[in-house]
N, C-alpha and C positions, 0 to 999 in steps of 0.2 A: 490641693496638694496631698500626695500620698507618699508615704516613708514605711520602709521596708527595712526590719531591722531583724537580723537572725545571727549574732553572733556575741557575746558578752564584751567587755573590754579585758585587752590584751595588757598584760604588765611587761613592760619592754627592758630587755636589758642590753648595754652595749658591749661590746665586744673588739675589742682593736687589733687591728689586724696590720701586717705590714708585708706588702707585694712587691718583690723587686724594687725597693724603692721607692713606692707608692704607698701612704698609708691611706687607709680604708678605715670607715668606722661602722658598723654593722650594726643593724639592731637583729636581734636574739628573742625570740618570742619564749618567754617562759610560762605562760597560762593559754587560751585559748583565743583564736586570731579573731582580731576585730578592725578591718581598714577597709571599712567600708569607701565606695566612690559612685559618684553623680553621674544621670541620665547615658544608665546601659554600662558604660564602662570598654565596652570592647571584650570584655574579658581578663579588665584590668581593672587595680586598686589601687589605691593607695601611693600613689604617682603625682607630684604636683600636675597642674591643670598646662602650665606651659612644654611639659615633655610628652604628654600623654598623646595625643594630636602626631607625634613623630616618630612615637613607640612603635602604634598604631601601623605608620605610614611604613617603618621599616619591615615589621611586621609581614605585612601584606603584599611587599615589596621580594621576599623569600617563599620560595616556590620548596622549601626543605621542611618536613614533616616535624623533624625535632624542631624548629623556629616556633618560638610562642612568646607573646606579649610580657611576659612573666618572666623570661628569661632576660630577657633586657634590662628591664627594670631592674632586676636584680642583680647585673653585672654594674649597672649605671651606680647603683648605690653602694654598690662597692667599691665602684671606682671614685666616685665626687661626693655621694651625698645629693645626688641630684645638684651640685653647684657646680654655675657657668664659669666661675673664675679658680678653679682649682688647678694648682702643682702639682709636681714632685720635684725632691733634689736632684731629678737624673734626667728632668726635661718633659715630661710628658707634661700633657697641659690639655685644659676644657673637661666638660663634664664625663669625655669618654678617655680621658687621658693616653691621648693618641702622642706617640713621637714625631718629632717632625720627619724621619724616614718614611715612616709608616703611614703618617700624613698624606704624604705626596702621592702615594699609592690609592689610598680610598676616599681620599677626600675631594667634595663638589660642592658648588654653590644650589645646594638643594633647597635653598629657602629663598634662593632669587633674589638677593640683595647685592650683586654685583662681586662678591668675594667670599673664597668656600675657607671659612675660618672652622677651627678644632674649638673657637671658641663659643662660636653661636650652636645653640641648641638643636636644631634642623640639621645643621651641619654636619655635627658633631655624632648625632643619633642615626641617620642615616650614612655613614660614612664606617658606624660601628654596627648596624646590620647588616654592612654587605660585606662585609669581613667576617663576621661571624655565619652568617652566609653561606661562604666561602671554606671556611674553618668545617662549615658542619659538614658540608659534599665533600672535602675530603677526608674525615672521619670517619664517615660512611663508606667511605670507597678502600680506606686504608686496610680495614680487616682487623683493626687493634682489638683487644677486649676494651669491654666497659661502654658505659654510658658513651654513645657518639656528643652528646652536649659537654660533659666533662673532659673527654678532649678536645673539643673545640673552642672550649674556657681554657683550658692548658696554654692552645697552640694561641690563644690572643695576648697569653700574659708573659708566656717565656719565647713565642714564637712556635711555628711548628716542626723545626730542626729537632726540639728537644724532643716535642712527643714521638719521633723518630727514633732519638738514640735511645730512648728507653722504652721504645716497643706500645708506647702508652703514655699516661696520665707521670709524668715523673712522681717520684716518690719522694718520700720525707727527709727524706737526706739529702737531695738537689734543694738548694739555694735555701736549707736552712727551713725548709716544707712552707717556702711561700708559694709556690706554684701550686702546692698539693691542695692548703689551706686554703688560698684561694678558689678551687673548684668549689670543695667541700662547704664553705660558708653560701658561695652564690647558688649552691645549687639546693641548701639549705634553709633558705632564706625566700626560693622563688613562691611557696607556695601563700604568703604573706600580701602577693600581689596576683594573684590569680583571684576573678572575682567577674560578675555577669551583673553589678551596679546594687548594693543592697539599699541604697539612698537615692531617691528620687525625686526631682526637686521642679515645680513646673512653675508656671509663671514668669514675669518679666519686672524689672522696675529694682531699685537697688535693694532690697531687701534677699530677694530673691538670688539676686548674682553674689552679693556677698557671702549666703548659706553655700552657693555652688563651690563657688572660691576655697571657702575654710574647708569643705567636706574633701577635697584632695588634698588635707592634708590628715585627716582622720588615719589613726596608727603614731600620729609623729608623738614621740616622747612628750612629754610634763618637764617642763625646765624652768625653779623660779626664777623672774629675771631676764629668762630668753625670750626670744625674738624681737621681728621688726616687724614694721612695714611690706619687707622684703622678701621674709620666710623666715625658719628658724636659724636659733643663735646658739652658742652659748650660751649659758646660766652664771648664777651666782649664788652664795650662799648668806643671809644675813639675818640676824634678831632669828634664829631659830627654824628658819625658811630655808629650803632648798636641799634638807639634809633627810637620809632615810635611814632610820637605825644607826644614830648618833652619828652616823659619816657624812661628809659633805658630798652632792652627788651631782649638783646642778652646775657647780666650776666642769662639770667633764660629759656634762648631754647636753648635744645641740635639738633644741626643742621650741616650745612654745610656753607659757604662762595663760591664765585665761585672759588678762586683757591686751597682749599681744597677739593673740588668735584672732581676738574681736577687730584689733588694730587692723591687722592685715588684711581680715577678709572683706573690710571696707575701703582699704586705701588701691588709690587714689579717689575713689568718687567722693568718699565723704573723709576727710584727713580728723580722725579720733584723737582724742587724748593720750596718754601712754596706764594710763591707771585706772582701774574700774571707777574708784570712785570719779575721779574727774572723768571718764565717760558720760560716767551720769547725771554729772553736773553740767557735762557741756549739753547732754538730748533730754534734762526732768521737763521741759516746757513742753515734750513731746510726750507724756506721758499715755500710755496703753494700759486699760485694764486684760485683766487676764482669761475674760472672755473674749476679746477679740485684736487677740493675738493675730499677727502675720511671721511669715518666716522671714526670716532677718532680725526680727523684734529683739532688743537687749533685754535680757534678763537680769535682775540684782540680786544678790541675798546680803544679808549686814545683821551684824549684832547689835545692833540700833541706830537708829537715824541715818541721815546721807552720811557723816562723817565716820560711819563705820561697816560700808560699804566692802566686803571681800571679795567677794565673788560675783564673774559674767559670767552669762555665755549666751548664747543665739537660739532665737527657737527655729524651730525645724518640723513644726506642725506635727499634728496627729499627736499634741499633747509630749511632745520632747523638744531637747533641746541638745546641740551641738555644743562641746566644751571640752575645754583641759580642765582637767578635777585636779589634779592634787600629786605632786611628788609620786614615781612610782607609777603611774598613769599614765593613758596614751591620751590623746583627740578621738571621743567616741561620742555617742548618738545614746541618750536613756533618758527614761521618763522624768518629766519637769519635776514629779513628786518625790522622785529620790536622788536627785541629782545634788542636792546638797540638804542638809533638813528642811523640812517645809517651813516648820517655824521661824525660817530666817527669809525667807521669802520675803523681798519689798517693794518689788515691783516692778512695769518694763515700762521702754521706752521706743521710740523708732526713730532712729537717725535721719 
């Protein structure tokens, strides 16, 4: 296995946004981008593993020069959060929060399950590439100033009448600069998911699929408290955990913790504990030394013994390991030796 790592970790900060009635939660890259993603990428990062596949598809599906992998992702995460079950109070719904008008217009059964829902993911993504698509030929054709993609992010969120009445991109005075804000974060944000795989992950058997798993989600905030099984969560704030510079920050980023990260990137094959240490107590009979390590393998660190176990995370070969460090932090890829103090090192395990 080879792992390819060329960028530090990113310190993520959120940004809340609110679109016509759609709120948006943005992450904000304040140091330098690290979302790395698994075998190749497309040309994409940082993408859960169930959208990337339809990014891709819509992608490649637009014959429009401005159309790039990157630009999706980053409308998608503006619009849901990459999440299948998202609102708004004005009706839009699924992870590309389409209205049901609008619906009717681009939406197909593109993933062959018998009904073309805003809700399914296939649907949803391919339904918002060809509208965007669309948005982008006539942007191009129209003659406006400006980015052809920032109007064609315009005409998906206010419609393309507006970018009409105002010759352009509306401005900050239309609807209170949601339509404006809106360009300006997606189009801000896309360079976070542009990427040619800086994480390469070969092999088969769960060790391996689990490193795959977790590594789409590499970038996602540090939330103590957050996640699931499912993806990330909310956070919470408790005994001194969860807060940066005495403020409380995890009740308001939807993220991961490290044994949530761990949870996830094995669930459903192998269904984890929720807490590092009970991780460890459920795989110490599995015990790995740290020569021969495999990727997937759990990592421990503790301030002594099992019962003071604080920290997981996943190796990822070539002497690293995949994790959420710490408050403040994204999901990044750095060497086993400084990923938490050596001296707390206790040892791994394999599920």
């Amino acid at each position: 296995m080879k792992v390819l790592i060329t960028a530090a970790a990113a310190v993520i900060g959120l940004v809340l946004v609110v679109t016509l009635g759609i709120v948006g939660v943005v992450i904000a890259d304040e140091d330098a981008e690290a979302t790395e993603t698994t075998d190749g990428g497309g040309g994409l990062q940082g993408v859960p593993a169930e959208f990337r596949e339809w990014i891709l598809k819509a992608d490649a599906a637009c014959k429009q020069p401005a159309m790039v992998p990157s630009l999706l992702a980053a409308q998608l995460y503006q619009e849901s959060r990459f999440s299948t079950n998202a609102t708004s109070h004005v009706g839009a719904q699924g992870p590309a929060q389409f209205m049901p008008g609008t619906w009717a217009t681009w939406g197909r059964d593109d993933d062959g399950n018998g009904e073309a829902s805003p809700w399914d993911i296939g649907d949803a993504v391919m339904a918002q590439g060809r509208m965007m698509c669309s948005l982008l030929k006539q942007a191009e054709k129209s003659g406006y100033p400006g980015d052809v993609r920032a109007l064609a992010l315009a005409g998906y969120n206010a419609g393309w009448g507006r970018v009409e009445q105002y010759g352009g991109v509306p401005p900050k005075s239309f609807a209170g600069g949601e339509t404006y804000n809106y360009v300006q974060i997606i189009l801000s944000t896309m360079p976070r998911f542009e990427g040619s795989g800086m994480l390469q992950v070969s092999g088969s058997g769960k060790g391996a699929k689990a490193l795959r798993k977790a590594a789409t989600r590499l970038g996602t905030p540090y939330s103590w408290g957050g996640g699931s099984p499912h993806g990330p969560t909310l956070g919470f704030c408790s005994a001194g955990s969860g807060y940066r510079n005495g403020t409380c920050v995890a009740d308001d980023t939807v993220g991961f913790d490290c044994s949530s990260l761990v949870l996830y990137a094995y669930w459903p094959d192998v269904k984890l504990p929720r807490t590092a240490a009970a991780q460890y107590g459920a795989t110490s009979d599995r015990a790995v030394s740290r020569q021969n390590l495999k990727p997937g393998d759990l990592l421990f660190w503790s301030h002594g013994g099992s019962g003071a176990i604080y920290h997981v995370a996943l190796y990822a070969g070539d002497g690293n390991v995949l994790h959420a460090p710490r408050t403040g932090k994204t999901v990044e890829v750095v060497p086993l030796t400084s990923a938490m103090p050596d001296r707390d090192y206790y040892g791994a395990t394999r599920p």
